[in-house]
C-alpha positions as CSV (number, residue, x, y, z in Angstrom):
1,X,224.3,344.7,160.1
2,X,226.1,347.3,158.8
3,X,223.9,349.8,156.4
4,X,224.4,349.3,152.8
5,X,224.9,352.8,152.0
6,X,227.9,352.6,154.7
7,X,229.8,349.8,153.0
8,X,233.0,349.9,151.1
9,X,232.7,348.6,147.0
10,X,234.4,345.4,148.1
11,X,232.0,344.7,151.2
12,X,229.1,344.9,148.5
13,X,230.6,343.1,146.2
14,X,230.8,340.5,149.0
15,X,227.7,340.5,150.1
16,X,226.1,340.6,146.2
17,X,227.9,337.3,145.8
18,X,226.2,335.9,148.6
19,X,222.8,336.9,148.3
20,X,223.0,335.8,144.2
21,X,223.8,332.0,145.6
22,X,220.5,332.5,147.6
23,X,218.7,333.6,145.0
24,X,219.8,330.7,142.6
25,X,218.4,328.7,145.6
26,X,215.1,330.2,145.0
27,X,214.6,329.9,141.2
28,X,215.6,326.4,141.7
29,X,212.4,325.9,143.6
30,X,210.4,326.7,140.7
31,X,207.9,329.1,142.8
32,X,204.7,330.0,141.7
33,X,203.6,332.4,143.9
34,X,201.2,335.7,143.4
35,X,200.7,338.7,145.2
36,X,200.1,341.0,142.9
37,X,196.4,342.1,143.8
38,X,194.5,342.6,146.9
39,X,192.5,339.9,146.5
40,X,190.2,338.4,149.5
41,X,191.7,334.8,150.4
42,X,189.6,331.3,150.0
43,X,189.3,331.5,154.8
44,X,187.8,334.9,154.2
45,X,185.2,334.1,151.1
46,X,184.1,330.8,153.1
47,X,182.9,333.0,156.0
48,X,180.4,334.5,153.7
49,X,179.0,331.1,152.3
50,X,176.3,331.0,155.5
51,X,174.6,334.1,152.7
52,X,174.0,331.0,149.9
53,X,171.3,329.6,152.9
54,X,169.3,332.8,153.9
55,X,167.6,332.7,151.0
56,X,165.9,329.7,149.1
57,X,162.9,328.6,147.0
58,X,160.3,329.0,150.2
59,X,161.7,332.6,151.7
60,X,159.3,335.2,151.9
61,X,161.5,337.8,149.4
62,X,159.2,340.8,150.5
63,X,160.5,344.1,152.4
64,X,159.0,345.6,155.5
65,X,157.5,347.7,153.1
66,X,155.7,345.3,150.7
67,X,158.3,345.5,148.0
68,X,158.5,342.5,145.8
69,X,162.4,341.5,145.6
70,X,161.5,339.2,142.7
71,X,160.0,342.3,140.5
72,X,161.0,345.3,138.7
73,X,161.5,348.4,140.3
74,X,163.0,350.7,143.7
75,X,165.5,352.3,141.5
76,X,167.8,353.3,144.2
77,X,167.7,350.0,146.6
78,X,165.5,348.5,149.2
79,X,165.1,350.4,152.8
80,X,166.7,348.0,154.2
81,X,169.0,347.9,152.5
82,X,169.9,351.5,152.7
83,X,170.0,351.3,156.2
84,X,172.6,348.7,156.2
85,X,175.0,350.3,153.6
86,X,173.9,353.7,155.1
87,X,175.0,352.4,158.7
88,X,178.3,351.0,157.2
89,X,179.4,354.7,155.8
90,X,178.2,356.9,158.5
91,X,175.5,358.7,156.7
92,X,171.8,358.9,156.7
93,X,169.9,356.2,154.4
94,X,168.0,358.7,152.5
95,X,171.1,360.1,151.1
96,X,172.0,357.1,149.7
97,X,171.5,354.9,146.3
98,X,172.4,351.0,146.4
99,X,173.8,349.8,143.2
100,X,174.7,346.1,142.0
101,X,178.3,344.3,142.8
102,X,180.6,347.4,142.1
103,X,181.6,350.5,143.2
104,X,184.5,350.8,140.8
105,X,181.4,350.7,138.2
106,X,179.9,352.9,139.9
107,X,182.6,355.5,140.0
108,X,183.1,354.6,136.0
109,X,179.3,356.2,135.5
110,X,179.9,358.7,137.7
111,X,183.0,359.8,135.0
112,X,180.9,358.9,131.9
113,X,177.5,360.9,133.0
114,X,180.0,364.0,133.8
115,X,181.8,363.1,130.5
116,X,178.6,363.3,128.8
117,X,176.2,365.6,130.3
118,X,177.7,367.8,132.8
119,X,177.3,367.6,136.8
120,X,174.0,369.5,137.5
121,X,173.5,371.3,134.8
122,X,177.2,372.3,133.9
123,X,178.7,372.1,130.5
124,X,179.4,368.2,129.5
125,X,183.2,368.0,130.0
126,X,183.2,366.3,126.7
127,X,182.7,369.9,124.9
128,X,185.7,371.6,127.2
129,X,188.9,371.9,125.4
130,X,190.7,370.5,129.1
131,X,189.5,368.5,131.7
132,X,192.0,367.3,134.7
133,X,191.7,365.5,137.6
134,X,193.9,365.2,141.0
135,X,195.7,361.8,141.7
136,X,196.9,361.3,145.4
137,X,200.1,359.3,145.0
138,X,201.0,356.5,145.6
139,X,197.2,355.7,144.7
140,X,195.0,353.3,143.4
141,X,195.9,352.1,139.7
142,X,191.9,351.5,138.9
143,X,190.9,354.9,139.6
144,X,193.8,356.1,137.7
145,X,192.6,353.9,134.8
146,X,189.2,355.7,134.8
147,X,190.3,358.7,134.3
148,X,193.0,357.6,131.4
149,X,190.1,355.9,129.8
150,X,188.5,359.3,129.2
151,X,191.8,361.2,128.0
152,X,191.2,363.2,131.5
153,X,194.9,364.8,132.3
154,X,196.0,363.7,136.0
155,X,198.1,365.6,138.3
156,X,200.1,363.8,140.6
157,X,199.6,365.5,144.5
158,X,202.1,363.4,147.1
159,X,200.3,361.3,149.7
160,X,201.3,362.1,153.3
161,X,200.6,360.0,156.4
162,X,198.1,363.0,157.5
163,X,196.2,362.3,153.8
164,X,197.1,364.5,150.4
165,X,199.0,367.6,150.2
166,X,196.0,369.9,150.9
167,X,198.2,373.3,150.7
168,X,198.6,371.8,146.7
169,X,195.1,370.3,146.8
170,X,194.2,374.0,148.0
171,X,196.0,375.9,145.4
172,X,195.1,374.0,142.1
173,X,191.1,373.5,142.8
174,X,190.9,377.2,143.7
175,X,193.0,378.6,140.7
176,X,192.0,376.2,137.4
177,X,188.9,375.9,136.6
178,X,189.3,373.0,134.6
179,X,190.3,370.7,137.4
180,X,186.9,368.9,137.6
181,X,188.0,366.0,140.5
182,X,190.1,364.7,143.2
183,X,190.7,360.6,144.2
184,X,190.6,359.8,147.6
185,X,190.8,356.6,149.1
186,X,190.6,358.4,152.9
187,X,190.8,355.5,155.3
188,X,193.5,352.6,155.0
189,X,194.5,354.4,151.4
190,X,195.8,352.2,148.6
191,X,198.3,351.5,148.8
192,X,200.2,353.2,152.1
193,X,197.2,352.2,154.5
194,X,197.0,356.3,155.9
195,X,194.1,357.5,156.7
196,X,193.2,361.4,156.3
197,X,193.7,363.6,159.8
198,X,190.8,365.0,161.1
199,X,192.4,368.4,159.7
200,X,192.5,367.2,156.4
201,X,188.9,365.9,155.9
202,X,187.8,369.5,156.9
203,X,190.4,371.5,154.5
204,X,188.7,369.0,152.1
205,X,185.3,370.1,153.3
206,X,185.9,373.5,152.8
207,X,187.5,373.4,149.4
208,X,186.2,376.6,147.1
209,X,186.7,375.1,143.8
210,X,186.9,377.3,140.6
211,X,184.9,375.0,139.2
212,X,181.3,374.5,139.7
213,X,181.1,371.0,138.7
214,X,184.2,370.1,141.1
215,X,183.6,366.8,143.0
216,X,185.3,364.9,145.5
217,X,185.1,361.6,144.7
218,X,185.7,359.8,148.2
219,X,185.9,356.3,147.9
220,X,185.6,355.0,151.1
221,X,186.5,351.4,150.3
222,X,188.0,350.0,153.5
223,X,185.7,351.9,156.0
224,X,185.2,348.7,158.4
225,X,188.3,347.1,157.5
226,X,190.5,347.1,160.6
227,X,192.9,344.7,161.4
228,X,193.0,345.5,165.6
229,X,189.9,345.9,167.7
230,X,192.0,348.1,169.9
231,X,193.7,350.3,167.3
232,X,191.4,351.9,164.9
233,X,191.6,354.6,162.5
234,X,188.4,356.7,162.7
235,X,187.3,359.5,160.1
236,X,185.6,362.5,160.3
237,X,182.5,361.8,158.5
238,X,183.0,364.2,154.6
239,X,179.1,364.3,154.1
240,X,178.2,366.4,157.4
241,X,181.2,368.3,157.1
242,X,180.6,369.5,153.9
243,X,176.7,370.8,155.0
244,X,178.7,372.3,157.8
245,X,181.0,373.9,155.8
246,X,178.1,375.5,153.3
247,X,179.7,372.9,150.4
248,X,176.8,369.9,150.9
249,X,177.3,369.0,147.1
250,X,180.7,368.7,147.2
251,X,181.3,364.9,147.6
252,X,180.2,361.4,145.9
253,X,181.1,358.9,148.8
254,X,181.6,355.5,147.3
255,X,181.7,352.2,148.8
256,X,180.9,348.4,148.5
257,X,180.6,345.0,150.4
258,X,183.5,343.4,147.8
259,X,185.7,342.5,150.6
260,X,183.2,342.0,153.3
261,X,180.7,339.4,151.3
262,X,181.7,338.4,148.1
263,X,184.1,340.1,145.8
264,X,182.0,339.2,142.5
265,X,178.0,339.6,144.3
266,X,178.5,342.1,146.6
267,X,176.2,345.2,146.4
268,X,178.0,349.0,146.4
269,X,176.3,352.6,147.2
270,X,177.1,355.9,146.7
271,X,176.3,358.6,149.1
272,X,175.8,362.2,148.3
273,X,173.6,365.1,149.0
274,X,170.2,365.6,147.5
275,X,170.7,367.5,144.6
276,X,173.5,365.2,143.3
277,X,171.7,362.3,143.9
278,X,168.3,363.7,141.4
279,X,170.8,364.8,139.5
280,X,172.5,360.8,138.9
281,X,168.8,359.0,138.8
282,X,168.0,361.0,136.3
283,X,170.6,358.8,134.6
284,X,170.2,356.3,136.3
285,X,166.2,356.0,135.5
286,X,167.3,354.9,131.6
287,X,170.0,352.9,132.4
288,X,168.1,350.5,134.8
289,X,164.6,349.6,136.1
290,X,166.3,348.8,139.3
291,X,169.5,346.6,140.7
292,X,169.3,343.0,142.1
293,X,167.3,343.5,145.1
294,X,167.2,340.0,145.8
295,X,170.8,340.2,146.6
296,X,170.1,343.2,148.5
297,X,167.4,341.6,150.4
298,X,170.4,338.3,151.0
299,X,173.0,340.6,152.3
300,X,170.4,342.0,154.7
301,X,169.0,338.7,156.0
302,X,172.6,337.2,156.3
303,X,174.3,340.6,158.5
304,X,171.0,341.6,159.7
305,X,172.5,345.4,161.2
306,X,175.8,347.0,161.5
307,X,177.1,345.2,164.3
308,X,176.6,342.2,162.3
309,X,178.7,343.3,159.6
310,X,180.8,344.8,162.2
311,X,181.5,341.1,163.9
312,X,181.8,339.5,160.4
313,X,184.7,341.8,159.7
314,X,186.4,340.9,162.9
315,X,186.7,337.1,161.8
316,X,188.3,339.0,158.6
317,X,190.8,340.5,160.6
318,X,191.5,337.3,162.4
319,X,192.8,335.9,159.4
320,X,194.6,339.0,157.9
321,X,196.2,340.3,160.6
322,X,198.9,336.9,161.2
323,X,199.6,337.7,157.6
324,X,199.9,341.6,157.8
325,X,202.3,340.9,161.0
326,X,204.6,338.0,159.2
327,X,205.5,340.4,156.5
328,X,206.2,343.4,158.5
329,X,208.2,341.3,160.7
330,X,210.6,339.9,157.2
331,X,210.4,343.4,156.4
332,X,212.1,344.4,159.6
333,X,214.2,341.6,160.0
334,X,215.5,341.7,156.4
335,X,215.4,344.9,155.8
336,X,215.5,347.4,159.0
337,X,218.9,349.6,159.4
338,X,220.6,349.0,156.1
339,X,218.4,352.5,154.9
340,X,217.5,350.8,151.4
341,X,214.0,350.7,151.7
342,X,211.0,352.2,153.5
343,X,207.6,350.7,154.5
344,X,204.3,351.6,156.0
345,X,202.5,349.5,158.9
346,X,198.8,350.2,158.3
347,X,195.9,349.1,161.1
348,X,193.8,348.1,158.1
349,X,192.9,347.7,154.7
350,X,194.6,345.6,152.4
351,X,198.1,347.3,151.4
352,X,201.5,347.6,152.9
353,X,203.5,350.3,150.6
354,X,207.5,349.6,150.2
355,X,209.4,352.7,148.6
356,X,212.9,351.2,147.9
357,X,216.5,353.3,146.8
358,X,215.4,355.7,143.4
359,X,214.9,353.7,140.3
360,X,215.3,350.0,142.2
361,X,211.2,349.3,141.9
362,X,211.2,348.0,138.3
363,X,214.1,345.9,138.8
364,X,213.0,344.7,142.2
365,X,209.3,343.5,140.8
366,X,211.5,341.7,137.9
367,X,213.7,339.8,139.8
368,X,210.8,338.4,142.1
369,X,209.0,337.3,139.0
370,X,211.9,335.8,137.3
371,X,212.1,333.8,140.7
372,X,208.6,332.5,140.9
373,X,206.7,335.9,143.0
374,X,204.3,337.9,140.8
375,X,203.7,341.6,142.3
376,X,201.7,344.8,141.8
377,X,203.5,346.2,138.5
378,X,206.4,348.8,139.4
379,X,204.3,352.3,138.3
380,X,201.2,350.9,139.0
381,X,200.5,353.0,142.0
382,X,200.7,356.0,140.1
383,X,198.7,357.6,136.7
384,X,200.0,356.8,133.8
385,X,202.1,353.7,135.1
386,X,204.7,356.2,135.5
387,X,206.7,356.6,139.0
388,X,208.7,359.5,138.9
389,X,211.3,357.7,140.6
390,X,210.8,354.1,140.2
391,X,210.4,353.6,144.2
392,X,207.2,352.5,144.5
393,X,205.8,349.0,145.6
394,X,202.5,347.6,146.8
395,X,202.8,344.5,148.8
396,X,199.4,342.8,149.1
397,X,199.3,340.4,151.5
398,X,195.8,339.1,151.5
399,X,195.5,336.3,148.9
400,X,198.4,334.3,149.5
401,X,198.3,331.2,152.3
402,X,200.8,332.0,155.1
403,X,203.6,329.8,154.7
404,X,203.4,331.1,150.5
405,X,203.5,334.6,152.3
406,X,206.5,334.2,154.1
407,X,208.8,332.6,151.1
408,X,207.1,335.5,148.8
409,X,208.3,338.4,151.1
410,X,211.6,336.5,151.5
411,X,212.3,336.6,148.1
412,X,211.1,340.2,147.9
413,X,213.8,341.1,150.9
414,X,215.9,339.2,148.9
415,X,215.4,341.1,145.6
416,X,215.5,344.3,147.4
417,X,219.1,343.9,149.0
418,X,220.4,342.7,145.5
419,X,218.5,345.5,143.1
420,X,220.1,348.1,146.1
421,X,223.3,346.8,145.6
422,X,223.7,346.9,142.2
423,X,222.4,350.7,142.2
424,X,224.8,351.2,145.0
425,X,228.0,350.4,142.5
426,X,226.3,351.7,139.8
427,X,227.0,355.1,141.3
């Protein structure tokens, strides 16, 4: 088909016509569809239901090392435990701390304790006149949130499919003190699926913040979450790259089970050097006697090493990938040659990113919902619910059944070609 941005005012008009009969076709179906989060579907939380029979009322609940999972105490998570999470995000299990179900929690602390009494020793960002913080964009709307909550200024820094503008990064951290923080989601990013080059890990690695209390905060939340056995994205491990690099306290790795047991009882960890890590159980030591090791002690039992987890997550990506294909194929179909919209086709996580003509995003996301398909809020993907030019889209293709998928992503072709239209002769 001919592009859009090729055709005469009476072709468009022609082909608006057309499309607005189809779309009366849909709202006549009275669809009540959602996409809007990345949320695991009901196939992938039944493969972790096998974890409700590891552990019952006769299971011996006590470690290799004599540890009690019934009682108080082992403030940051069983050995085993360690090893497994520590396995799962490349580091060495006594550089890590195992939390309870969340690492957006986790990363919420991290904020507050910085908020309220400094990172090792540095003034509590509370009693500076400016904090600010680095947003990678399109990102993820939760971390975004975080740093809203706590009237911390963000700075937008364009996402590329090698990872965040580092010549920017570069500049900023070096020349204001008062930028405390970066975001990163490095591997399958939220919402574009990238994952950072090689070459950008180790610019990131070899920062030289103004600021002392600078941190990276890396949350590695899709770091087994491939969709292809054959075409993985790997990642240069930010922990030993920093010690290489002189910068060991440079980083807080985050991650979590959420998607890989359940989303609600999973367990998350943060990995960090040494000194960071006294630094947080000093905190942590008041705010808890110790997280649920018995579910600690279930998610070992049930995965039992790495490779467990590893195969787990390939039944995962049996059931994601169909989907991840059937929308990039509409996508194409739909959408490829009349240059009104772009799209990115990640080899894992849980996004696809759709960047459509400037200022079409809001009215796209409308349209789909007057028809029955709830999205990811237009703005979402970037701080302040504000996209600079209204482009932005996260498709999330994880929740929905398959044949719901398909009419969804319809629709949203659909909504595309008539929202581009109408911006077309609007001009």
């Amino acid at each position: 088909m001919k592009k859009y941005t090729e055709m005469t005012k009476e072709e468009l008009l022609a082909e608006k016509a057309e499309l607005e009969a189809k779309y009366r076709e849909y709202q006549a179906r009275n669809l009540s569809l959602n996409m809007a989060r990345g949320k695991p579907c009901v196939e992938q939380l039944n493969l972790s239901m096998g974890m409700m029979d590891v552990l019952n009322a006769d299971s011996d609940l006590t470690c290799d090392d004599g540890t009690d999972c019934r009682n108080y105490g082992v403030l940051d998570g069983i050995k085993e435990a360690q090893e497994l999470l520590a396995d799962m995000m490349e580091v060495p299990s006594d550089h890590i701390i195992i939390y309870g179900n969340s690492s957006l929690n986790v990363m919420f602390d991290t904020v507050a304790r910085s908020m309220s009494h400094g990172v090792m020793g540095s003034t509590p960002w509370s009693k500076l006149d400016k904090v600010k913080f680095l947003c990678p964009v399109p990102g993820y709307d939760r971390h975004f949130r975080i740093t809203e909550y706590f009237g911390i200024e963000m700075i937008n820094i364009p996402m590329t499919p090698e990872g965040p503008d580092m010549d920017m990064v570069e500049k900023l951290v070096s020349e204001d003190e008062s930028i405390k923080g970066i975001w990163c989601v490095p591997k399958y990013s939220n919402p574009q699926g990238y994952s950072y080059s090689d070459l950008t890990v180790r610019r990131f690695a070899r920062l030289k913040p103004a600021a002392k209390d600078f941190r990276i905060y890396w949350d590695n939340a899709y770091t087994i979450h491939h969709l292809y056995d054959n075409e993985q994205d790997n990642l240069v491990e930010i922990l030993a790259e920093c010690k290489r690099a002189g910068n060991p306290d440079l980083v807080y790795k985050f991650a979590s089970t959420s998607k890989i047991s359940f989303p609600g009882s999973g367990i998350a960890a943060l990995a960090s050097s040494n000194n960071n890590l006294e630094d947080i159980k000093e905190q942590l030591g008041v705010q808890t006697i110790g997280h649920d090791k018995v579910n600690q002690l279930r998610h070992v039992r049930f995965f039992g090493d790495i490779h467990g987890m590893i195969e787990h997550m390939r039944k995962h990506a049996d059931i994601l990938r169909p989907k991840f294909e059937a929308v990039l194929e509409i996508l194409e179909r739909e959408l490829g040659g009349l240059d009104i919209g772009e799209w990115t086709k990640p080899k894992g996580g849980y996004f696809i990113s759709f960047d459509s003509l400037e200022g079409c995003a809001k009215d796209i996301v409308a349209r789909c919902k007057k028809a029955g398909v709830v999205m990811t809020g237009a703005g979402a993907t970037y701080p302040y619910g504000k996209d600079p030019k209204d482009s932005n889209i996260r498709i999330a293709p994880s929740y929905p059944p398959l044949s719901d998928l398909i009419i969804a992503t319809e629709l949203f072709t659909l909504c595309v070609k008539l929202s581009s239209i109408n911006k077309l002769l609007s001009k």
